[in-house]
VOPAGU-2260 file (C-alpha; in pm, 1 decimal, decimal comma):
REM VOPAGU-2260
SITE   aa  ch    i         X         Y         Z
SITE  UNK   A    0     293,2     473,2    3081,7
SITE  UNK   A    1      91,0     753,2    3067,9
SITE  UNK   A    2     333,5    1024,8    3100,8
SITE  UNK   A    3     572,0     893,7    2893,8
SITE  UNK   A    4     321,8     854,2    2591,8
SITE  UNK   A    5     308,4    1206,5    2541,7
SITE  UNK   A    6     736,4    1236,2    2565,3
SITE  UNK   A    7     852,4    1235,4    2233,9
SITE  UNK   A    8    1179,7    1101,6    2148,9
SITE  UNK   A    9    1380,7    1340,6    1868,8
SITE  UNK   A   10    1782,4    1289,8    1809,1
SITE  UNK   A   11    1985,1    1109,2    1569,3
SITE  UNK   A   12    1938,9     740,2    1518,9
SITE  UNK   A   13    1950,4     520,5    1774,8
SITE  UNK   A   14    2232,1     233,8    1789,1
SITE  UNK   A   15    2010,3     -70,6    1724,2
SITE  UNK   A   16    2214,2    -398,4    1645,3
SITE  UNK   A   17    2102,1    -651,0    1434,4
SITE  UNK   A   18    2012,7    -865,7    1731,2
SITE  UNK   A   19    1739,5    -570,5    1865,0
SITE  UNK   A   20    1589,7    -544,4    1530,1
SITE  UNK   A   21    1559,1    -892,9    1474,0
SITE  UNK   A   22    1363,4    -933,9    1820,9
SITE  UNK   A   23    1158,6    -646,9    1737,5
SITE  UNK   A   24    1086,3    -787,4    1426,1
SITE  UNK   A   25     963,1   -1073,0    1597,3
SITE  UNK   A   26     730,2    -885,5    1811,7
SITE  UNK   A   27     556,2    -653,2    1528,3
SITE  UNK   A   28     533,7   -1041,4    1342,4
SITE  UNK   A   29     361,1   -1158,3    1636,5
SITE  UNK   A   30     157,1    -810,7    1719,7
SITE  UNK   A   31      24,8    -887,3    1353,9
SITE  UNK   A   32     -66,4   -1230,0    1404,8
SITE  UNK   A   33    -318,2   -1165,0    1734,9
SITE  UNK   A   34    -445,4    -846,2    1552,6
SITE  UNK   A   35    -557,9   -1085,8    1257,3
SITE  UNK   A   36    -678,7   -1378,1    1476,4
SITE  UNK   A   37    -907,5   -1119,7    1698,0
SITE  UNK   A   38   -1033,0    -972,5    1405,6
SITE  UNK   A   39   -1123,0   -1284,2    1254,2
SITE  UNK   A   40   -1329,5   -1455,4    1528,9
SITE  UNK   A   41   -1627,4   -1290,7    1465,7
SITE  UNK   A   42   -1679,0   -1411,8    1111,8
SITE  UNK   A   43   -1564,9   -1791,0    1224,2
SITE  UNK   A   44   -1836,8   -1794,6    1491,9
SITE  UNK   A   45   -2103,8   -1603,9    1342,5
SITE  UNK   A   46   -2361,1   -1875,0    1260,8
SITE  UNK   A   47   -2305,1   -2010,2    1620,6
SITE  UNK   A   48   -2326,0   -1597,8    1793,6
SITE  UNK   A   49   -2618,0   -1562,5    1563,2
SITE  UNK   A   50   -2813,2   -1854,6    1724,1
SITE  UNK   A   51   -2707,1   -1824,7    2012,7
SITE  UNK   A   52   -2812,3   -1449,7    2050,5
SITE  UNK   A   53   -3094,0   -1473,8    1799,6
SITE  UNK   A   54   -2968,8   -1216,4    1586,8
SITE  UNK   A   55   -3043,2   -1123,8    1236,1
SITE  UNK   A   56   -2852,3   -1166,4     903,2
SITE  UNK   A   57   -2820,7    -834,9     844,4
SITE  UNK   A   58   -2732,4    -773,7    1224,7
SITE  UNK   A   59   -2432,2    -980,3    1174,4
SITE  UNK   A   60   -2339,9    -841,6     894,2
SITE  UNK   A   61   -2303,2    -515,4    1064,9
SITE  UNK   A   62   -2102,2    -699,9    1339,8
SITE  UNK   A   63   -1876,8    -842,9    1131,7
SITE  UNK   A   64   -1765,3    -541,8     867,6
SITE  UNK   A   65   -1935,9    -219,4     902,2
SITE  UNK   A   66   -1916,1    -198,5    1285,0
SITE  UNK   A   67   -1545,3    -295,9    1290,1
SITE  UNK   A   68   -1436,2     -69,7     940,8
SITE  UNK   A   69   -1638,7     300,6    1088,8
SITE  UNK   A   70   -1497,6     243,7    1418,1
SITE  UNK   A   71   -1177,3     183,8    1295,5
SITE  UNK   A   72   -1160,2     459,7    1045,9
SITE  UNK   A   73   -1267,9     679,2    1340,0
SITE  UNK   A   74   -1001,2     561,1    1569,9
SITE  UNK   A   75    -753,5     569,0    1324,6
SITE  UNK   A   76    -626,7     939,0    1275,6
SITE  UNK   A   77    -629,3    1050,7    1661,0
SITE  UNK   A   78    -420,3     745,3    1745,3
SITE  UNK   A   79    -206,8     826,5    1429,8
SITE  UNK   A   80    -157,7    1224,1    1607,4
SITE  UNK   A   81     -46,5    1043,8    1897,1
SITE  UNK   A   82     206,6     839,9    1727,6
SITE  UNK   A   83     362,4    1141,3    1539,9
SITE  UNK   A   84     405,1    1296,0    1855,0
SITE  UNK   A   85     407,0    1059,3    2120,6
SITE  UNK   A   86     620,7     762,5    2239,0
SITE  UNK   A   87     501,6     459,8    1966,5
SITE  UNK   A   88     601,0     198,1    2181,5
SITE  UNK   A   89     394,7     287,7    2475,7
SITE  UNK   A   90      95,4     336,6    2209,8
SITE  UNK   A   91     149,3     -18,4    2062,5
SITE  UNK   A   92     153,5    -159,4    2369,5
SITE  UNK   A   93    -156,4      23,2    2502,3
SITE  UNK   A   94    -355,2     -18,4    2206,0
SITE  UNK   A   95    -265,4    -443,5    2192,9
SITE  UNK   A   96    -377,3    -493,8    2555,3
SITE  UNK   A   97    -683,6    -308,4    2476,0
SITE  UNK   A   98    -779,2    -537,5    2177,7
SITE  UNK   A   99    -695,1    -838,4    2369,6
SITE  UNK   A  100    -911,5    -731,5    2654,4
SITE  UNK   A  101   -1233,8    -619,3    2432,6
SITE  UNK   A  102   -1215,7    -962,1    2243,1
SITE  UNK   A  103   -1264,2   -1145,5    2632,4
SITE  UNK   A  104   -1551,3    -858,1    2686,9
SITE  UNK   A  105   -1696,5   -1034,7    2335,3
SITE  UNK   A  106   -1702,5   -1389,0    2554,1
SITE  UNK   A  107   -1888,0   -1248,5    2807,3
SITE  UNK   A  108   -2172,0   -1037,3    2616,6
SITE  UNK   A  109   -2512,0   -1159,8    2743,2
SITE  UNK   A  110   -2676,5   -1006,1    2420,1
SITE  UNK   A  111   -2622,2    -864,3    2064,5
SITE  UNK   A  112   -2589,7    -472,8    2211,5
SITE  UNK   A  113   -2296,9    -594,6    2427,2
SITE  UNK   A  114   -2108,9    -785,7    2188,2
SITE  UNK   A  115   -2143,4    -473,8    1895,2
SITE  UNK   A  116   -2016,9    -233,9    2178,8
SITE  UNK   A  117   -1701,6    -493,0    2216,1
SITE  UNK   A  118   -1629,8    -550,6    1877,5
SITE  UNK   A  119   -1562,6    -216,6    1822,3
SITE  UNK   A  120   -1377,8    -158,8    2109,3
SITE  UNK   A  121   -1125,4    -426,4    1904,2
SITE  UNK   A  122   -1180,9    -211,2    1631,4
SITE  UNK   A  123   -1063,3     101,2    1851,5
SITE  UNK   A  124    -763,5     -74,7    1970,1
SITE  UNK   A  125    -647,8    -251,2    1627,9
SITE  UNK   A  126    -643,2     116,9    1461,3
SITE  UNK   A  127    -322,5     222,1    1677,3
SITE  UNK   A  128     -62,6     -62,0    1650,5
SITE  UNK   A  129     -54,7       2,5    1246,3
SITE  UNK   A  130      40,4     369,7    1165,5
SITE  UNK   A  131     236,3     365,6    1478,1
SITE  UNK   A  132     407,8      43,2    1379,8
SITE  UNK   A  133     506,1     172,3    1023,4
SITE  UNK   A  134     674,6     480,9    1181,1
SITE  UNK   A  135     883,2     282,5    1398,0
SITE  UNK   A  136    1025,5      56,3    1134,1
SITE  UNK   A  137    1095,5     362,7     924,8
SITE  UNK   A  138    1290,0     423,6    1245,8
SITE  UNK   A  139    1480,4     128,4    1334,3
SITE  UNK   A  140    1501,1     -48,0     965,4
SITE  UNK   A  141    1708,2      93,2     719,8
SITE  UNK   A  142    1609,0     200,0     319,6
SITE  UNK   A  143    1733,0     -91,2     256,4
SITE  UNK   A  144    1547,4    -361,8     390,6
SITE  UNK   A  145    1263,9    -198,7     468,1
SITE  UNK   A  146    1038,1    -320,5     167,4
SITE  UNK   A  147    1080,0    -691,5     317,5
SITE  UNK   A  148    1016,1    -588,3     693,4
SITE  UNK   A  149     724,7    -464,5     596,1
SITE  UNK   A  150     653,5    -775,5     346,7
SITE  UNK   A  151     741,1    -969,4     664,8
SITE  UNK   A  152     455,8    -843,3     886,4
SITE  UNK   A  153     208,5    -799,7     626,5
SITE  UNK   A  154     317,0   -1240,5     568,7
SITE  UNK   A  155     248,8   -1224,5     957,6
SITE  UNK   A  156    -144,5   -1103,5     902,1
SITE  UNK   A  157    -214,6   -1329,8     620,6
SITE  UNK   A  158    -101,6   -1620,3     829,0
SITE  UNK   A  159    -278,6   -1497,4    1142,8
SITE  UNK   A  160    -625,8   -1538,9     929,2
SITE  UNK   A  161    -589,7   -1857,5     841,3
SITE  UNK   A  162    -485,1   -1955,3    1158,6
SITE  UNK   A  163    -783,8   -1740,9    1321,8
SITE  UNK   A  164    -982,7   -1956,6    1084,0
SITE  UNK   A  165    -892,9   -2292,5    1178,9
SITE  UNK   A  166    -861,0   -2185,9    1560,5
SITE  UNK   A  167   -1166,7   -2058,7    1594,6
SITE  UNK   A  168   -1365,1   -2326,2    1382,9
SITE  UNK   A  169   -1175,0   -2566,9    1601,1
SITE  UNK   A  170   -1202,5   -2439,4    1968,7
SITE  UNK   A  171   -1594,0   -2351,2    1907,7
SITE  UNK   A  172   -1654,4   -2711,2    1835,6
SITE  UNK   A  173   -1466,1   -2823,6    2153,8
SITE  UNK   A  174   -1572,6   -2469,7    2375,8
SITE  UNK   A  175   -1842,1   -2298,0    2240,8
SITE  UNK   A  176   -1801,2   -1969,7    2106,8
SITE  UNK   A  177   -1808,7   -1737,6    2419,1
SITE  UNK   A  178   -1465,8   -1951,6    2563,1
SITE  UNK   A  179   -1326,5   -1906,9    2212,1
SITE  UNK   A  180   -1278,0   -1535,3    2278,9
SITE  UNK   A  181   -1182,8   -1595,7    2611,8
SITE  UNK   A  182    -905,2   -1798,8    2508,0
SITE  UNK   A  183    -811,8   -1618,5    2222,7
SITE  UNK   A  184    -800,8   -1320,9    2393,9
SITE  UNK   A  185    -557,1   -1385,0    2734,9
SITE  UNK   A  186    -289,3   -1467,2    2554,0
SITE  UNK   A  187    -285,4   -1074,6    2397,3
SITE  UNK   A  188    -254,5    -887,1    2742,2
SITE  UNK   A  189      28,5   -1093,7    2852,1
SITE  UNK   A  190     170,8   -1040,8    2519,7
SITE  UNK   A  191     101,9    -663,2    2570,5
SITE  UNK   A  192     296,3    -653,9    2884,1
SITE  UNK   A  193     587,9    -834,5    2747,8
SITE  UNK   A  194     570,6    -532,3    2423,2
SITE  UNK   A  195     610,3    -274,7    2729,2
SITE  UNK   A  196     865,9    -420,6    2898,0
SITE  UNK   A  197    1155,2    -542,0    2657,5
SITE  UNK   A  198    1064,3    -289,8    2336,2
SITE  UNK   A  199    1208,9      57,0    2361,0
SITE  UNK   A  200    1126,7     360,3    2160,6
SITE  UNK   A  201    1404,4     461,9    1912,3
SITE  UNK   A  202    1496,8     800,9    1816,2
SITE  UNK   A  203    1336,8     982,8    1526,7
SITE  UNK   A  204    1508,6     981,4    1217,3
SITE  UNK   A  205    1523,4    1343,9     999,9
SITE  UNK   A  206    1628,4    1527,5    1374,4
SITE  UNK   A  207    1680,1    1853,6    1164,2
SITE  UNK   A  208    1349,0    1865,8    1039,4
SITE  UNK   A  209    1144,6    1708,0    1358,8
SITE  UNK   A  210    1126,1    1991,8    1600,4
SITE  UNK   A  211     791,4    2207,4    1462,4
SITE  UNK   A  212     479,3    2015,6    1450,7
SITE  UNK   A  213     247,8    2083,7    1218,2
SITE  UNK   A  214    -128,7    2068,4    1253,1
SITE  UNK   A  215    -292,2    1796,6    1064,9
SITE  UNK   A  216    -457,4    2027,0     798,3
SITE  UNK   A  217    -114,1    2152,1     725,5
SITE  UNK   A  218      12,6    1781,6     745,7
SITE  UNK   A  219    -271,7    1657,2     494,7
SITE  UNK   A  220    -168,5    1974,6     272,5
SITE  UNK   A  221     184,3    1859,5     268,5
SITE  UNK   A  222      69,2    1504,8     150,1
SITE  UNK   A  223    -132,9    1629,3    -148,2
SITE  UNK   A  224     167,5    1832,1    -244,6
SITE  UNK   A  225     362,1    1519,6    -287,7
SITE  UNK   A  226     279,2    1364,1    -610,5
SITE  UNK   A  227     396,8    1013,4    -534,8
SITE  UNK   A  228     179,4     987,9    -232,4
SITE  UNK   A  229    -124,2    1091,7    -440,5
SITE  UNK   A  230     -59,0     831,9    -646,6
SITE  UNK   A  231     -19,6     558,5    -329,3
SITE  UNK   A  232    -421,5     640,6    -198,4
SITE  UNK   A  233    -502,2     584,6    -572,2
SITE  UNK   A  234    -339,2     265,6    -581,0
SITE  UNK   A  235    -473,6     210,7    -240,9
SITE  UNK   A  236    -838,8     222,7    -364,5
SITE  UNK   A  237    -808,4      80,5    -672,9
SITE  UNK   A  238    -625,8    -253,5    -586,0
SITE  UNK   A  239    -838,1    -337,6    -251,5
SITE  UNK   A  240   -1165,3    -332,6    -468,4
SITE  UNK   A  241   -1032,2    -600,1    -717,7
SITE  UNK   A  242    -881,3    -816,3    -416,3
SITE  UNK   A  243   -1158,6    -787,9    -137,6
SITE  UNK   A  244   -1433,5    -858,7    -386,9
SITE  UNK   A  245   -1269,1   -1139,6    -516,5
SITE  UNK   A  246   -1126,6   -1285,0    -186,7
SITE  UNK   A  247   -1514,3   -1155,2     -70,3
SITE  UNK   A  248   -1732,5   -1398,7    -324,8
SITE  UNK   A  249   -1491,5   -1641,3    -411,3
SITE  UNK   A  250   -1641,5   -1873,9    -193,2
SITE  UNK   A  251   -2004,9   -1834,8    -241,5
SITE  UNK   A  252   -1915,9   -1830,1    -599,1
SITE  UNK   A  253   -1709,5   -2224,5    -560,6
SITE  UNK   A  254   -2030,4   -2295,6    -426,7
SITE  UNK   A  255   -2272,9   -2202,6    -633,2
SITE  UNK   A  256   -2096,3   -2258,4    -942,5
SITE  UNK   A  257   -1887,3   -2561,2    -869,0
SITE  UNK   A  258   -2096,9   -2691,0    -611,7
SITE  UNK   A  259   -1821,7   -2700,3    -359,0
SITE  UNK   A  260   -1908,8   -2762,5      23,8
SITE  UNK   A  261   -1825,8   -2545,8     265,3
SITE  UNK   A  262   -1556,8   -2710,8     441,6
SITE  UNK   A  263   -1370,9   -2756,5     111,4
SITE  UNK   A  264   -1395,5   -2403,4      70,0
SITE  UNK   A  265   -1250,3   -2297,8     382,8
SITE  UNK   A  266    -975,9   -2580,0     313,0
SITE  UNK   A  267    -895,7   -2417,0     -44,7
SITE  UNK   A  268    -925,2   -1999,3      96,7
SITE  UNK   A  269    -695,9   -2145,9     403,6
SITE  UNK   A  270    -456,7   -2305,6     180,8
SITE  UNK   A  271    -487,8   -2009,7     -72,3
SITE  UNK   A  272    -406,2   -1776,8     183,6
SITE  UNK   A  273    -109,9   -1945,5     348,0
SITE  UNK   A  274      82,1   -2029,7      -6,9
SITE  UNK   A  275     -56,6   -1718,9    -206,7
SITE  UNK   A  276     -47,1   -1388,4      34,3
SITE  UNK   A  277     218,1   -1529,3     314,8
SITE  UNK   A  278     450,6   -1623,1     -11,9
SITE  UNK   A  279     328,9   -1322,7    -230,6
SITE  UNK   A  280     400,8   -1046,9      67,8
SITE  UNK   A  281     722,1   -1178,5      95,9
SITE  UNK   A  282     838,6   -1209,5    -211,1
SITE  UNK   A  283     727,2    -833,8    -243,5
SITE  UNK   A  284     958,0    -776,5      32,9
SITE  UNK   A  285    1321,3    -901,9     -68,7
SITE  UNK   A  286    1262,5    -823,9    -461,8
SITE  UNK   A  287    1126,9    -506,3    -350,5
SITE  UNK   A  288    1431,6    -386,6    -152,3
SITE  UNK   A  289    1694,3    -560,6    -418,7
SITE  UNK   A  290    1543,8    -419,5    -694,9
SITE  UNK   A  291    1509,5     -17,2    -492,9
SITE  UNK   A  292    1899,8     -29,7    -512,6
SITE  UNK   A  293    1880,3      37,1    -851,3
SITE  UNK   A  294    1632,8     357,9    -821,3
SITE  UNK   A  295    1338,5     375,7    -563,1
SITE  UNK   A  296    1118,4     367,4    -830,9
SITE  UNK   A  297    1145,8     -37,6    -835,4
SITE  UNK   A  298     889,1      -2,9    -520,9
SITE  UNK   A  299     629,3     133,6    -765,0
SITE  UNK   A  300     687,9    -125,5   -1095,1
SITE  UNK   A  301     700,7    -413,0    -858,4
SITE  UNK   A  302     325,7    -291,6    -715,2
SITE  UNK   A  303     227,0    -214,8   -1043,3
SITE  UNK   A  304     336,7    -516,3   -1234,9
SITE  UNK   A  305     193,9    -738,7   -1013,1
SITE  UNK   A  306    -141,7    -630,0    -962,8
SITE  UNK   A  307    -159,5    -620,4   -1340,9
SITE  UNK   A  308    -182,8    -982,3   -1342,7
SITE  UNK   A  309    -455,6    -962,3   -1134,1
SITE  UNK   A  310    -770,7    -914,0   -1388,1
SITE  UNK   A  311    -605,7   -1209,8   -1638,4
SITE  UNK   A  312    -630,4   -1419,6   -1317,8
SITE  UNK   A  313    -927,6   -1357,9   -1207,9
SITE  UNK   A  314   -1110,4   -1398,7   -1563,3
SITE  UNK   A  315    -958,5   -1762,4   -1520,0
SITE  UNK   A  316   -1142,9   -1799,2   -1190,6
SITE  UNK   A  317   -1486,6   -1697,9   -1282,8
SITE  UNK   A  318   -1475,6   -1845,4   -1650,9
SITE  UNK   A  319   -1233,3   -2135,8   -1650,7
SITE  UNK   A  320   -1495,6   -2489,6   -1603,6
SITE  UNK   A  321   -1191,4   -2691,8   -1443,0
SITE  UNK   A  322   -1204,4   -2690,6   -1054,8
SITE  UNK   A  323    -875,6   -2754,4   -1027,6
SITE  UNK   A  324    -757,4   -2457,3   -1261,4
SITE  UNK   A  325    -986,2   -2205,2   -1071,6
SITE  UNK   A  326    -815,7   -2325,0    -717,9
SITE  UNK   A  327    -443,1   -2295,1    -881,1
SITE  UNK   A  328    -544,1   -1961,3   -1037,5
SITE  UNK   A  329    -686,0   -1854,1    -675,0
SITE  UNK   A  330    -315,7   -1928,9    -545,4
SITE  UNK   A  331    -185,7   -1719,1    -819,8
SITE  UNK   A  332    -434,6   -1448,5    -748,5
SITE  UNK   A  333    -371,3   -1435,6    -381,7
SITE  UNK   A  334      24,0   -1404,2    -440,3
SITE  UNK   A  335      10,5   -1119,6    -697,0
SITE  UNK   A  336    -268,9    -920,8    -484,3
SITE  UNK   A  337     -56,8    -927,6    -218,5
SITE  UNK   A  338     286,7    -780,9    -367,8
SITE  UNK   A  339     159,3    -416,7    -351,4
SITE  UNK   A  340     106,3    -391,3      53,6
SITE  UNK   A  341     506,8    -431,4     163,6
SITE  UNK   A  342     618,6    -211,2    -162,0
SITE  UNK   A  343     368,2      80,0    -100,4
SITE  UNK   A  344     390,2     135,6     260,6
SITE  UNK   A  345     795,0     165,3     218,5
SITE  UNK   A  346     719,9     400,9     -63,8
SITE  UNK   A  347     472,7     578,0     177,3
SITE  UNK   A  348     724,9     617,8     440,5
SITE  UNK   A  349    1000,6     726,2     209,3
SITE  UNK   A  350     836,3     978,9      83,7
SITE  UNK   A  351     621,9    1129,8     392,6
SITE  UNK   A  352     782,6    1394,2     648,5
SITE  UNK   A  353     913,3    1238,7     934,7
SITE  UNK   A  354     693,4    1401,1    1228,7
SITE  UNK   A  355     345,4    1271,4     977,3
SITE  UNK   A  356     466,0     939,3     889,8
SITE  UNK   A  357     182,5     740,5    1096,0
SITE  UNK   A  358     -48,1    1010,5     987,0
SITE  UNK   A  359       8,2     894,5     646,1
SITE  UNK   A  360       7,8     539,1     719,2
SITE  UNK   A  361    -302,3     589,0     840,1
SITE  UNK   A  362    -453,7     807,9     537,5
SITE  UNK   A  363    -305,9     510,5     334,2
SITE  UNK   A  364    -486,3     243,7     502,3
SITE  UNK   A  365    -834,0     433,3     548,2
SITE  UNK   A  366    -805,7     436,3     126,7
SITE  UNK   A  367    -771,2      72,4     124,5
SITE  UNK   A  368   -1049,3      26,7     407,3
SITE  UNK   A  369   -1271,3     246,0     177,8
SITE  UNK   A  370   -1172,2      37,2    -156,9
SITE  UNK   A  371   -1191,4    -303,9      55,7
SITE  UNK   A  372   -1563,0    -197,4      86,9
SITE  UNK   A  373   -1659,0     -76,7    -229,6
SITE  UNK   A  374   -1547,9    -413,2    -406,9
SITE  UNK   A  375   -1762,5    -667,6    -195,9
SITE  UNK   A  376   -2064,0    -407,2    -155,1
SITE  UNK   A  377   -2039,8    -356,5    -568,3
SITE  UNK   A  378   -2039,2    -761,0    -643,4
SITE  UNK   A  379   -2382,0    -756,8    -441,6
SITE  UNK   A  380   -2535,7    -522,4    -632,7
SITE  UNK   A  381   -2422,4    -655,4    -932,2
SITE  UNK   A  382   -2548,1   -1012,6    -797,7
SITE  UNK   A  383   -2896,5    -899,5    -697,2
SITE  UNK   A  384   -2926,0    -690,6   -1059,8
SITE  UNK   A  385   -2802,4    -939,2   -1278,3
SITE  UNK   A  386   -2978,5   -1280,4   -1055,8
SITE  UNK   A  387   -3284,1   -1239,7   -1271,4
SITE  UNK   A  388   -3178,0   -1287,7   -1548,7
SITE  UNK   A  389   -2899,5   -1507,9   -1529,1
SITE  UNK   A  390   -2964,9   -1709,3   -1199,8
SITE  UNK   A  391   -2640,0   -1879,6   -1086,9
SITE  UNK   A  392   -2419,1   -1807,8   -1316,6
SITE  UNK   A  393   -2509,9   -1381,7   -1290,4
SITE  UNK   A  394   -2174,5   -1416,1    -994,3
SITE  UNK   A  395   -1911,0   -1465,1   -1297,9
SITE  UNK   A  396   -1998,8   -1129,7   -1475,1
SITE  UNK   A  397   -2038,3    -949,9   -1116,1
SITE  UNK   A  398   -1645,3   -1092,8   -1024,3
SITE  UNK   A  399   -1519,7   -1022,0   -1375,8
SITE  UNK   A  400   -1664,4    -633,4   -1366,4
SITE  UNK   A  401   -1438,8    -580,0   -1097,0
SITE  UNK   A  402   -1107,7    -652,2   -1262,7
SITE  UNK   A  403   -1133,3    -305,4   -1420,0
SITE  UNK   A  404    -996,9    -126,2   -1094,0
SITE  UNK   A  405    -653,6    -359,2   -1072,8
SITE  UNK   A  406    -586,8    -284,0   -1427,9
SITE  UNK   A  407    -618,1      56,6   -1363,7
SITE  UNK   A  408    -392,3      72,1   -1048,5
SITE  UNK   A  409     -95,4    -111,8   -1176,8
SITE  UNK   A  410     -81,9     169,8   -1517,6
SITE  UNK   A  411     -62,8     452,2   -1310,2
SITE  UNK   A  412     215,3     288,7   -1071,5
SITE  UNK   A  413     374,5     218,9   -1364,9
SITE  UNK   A  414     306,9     483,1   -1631,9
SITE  UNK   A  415     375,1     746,6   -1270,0
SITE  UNK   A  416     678,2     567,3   -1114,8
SITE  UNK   A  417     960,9     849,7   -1208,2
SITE  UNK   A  418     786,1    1087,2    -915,0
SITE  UNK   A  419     927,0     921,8    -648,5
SITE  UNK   A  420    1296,3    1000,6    -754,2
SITE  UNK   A  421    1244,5    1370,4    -625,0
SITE  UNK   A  422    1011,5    1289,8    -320,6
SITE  UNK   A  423    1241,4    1144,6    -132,2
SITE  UNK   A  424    1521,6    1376,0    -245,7
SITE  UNK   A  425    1245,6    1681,2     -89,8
SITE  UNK   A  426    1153,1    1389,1     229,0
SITE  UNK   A  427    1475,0    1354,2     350,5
């Protein structure tokens, strides 16, 4: 494996039937699946790894988001090099055994130092199977239907944290948590193995313009120069503030507010997640790529429109005193939030040089890991400013101050959506 990570593959595109794709669609589904189950373990068994290893609040609040997000964003733009250059397969493959093993290691830390040092070795490992993943279905997938491959996988990650939550909820009440990773995590490296085996690396497309390869200063230059792509790691940072927060407090704020337990709010974020982003991703997906036959553009007003529903929804869900109405409104939240991800990364890859397209990727997802922190880390502010003086309720105005950001994201998709046109006229 090793020598061949380093072989790139350059030529015309390679013959891929419909039966291939389809099977390697159903591996990058399933890649995205264990990647969203490992990742959510941690926060499913924190109360029980915080007892257990008599950790602190704020300890496991590291653990569970800042550990994971720097290490990631580290990880992220060597592993995207090695992508642009390298055989992706090998990478994905690598990079998924990895994960799999580091969430056993998290079973078998003896104290909080060991079980930090694991996490973000997930972290490490879950930052390569993304930007190289996008630059292989740029690859195999044509223009298309590429919108609703990617809507496909990004369906496959919404489903894999709901199931993480109900698995791991489940299997610590029957195992404990230290099994739970265990468990969880054996599956991954035969899953890895199988990847290696029966996935092979396609050729590059754009073979003309593959051969020189740039350095990543020149490739970041490159990006800036394109306007569309500017506008993608706006909309990247924008959106993710609005939807994390809100996805973020939406619980503690059903339970302060409405008095909610917990277990019906993991029922109602389970059941939000499953009918809102799994439905909303993929319905991204197939409009996405009808609509682009008309002009590419249709990738940005489908992004645009729908997060521009967004900040109506979620003034429904802070201010609306039905319990019911918030919970349908959370659906409808969930759904629109998630129509941007499958639209924007085909835009991305449309519109990024072929030898830099998992750089790209992963300049576009390290804007929506830095906007999927602001949001949360804003509403707490806002929460422990406002508590004083409005006690309870201080959590509406905190969630309803961070609407602004989706309404500003989905008018510059839409006001911008003409620069794409020439983009991928200079891309290709």
């Amino acid at each position: 494996m090793g020598s061949s990570m380093n072989a790139p593959t350059v030529g015309g595109p390679a013959p891929w039937s419909q039966r291939m794709r389809g099977y390697f669609l159903a591996m990058a589904f399933t890649t995205g699946i264990f990647a969203a189950i490992d990742r959510q373990l941690v926060g499913v068994l924190l109360q029980s790894i915080k007892t257990d290893l008599h950790a602190s609040d704020t300890q496991m609040g590291l653990l569970t988001g800042t550990y994971f997000s720097l290490f990631q964003v580290i990880a992220i733009f060597p592993l995207a090099r090695i992508a642009d250059y390298g055989n992706r397969k090998n990478l994905i493959a690598l990079t998924i055994g990895a994960w799999s093993l580091a969430t056993m290691l998290c079973g078998l830390a003896q104290n909080y130092t060991q079980i930090a040092i694991a996490i973000c070795l997930v972290a490490i490992g879950e930052a390569g199977s993304g930007p190289a993943g996008a630059s292989l279905i740029t690859d195999i997938f044509p223009p298309k239907t590429r919108t609703r491959v990617f809507g496909l996988l990004a369906s496959g990650g919404a489903a894999g944290i709901a199931f993480g939550v109900f698995l791991g909820g489940t299997l610590n009440d029957l195992l404990g948590w230290r099994h739970v990773f265990l468990v969880v995590g054996a599956p991954g490296v035969a899953f890895a193995l199988l990847y290696f085996l029966t996935i092979k690396e396609p050729a590059r497309l754009g073979a003309p313009h593959v051969g020189a390869r740039p350095s990543v200063f020149r490739s970041l230059a490159t990006f800036w120069k394109i306007p569309t792509y500017r506008l993608l790691l706006f909309f990247n940072l924008m959106a993710p503030i609005t939807g994390f927060a809100t996805l973020s407090w939406t619980p503690a704020f059903l339970m302060r507010v409405h008095h909610l337990t917990g277990r019906q709010v993991g029922l109602f974020m389970a059941l939000a997640i499953i009918f809102g982003s799994v439905l909303g991703n993929l319905f991204s997906g197939f409009v996405g790529d009808h609509l682009q036959k008309r002009s590419p553009r249709w990738l940005l007003y489908v992004s645009g429109g729908g997060i521009l529903l967004a900040p109506p929804l979620v003034m429904v869900i802070v201010f609306n005193p039905s319990v019911a109405v918030v919970l349908g409104a959370l659906g409808a939240f969930m759904f629109v939030a998630a129509t941007y991800t499958p639209c924007n990364s085909a835009a991305a890859m449309s519109v990024a040089p072929p030898r830099s397209r998992a750089l790209a990727q992963a300049i576009a997802t390290l804007f929506t890991t830095i906007g999927a922190a602001i949001g949360p880390l804003y509403v707490g502010m806002m929460n422990d400013r406002l508590t004083p003086q409005y006690g309870a309720e201080a959590i509406r105005i905190s969630m309803a101050t961070v609407a602004l950001p989706a309404l500003l994201a989905g008018l510059a998709a839409l006001l911008f959506a003409g620069l794409i046109d020439k983009d991928i006229e200079r891309a290709v």
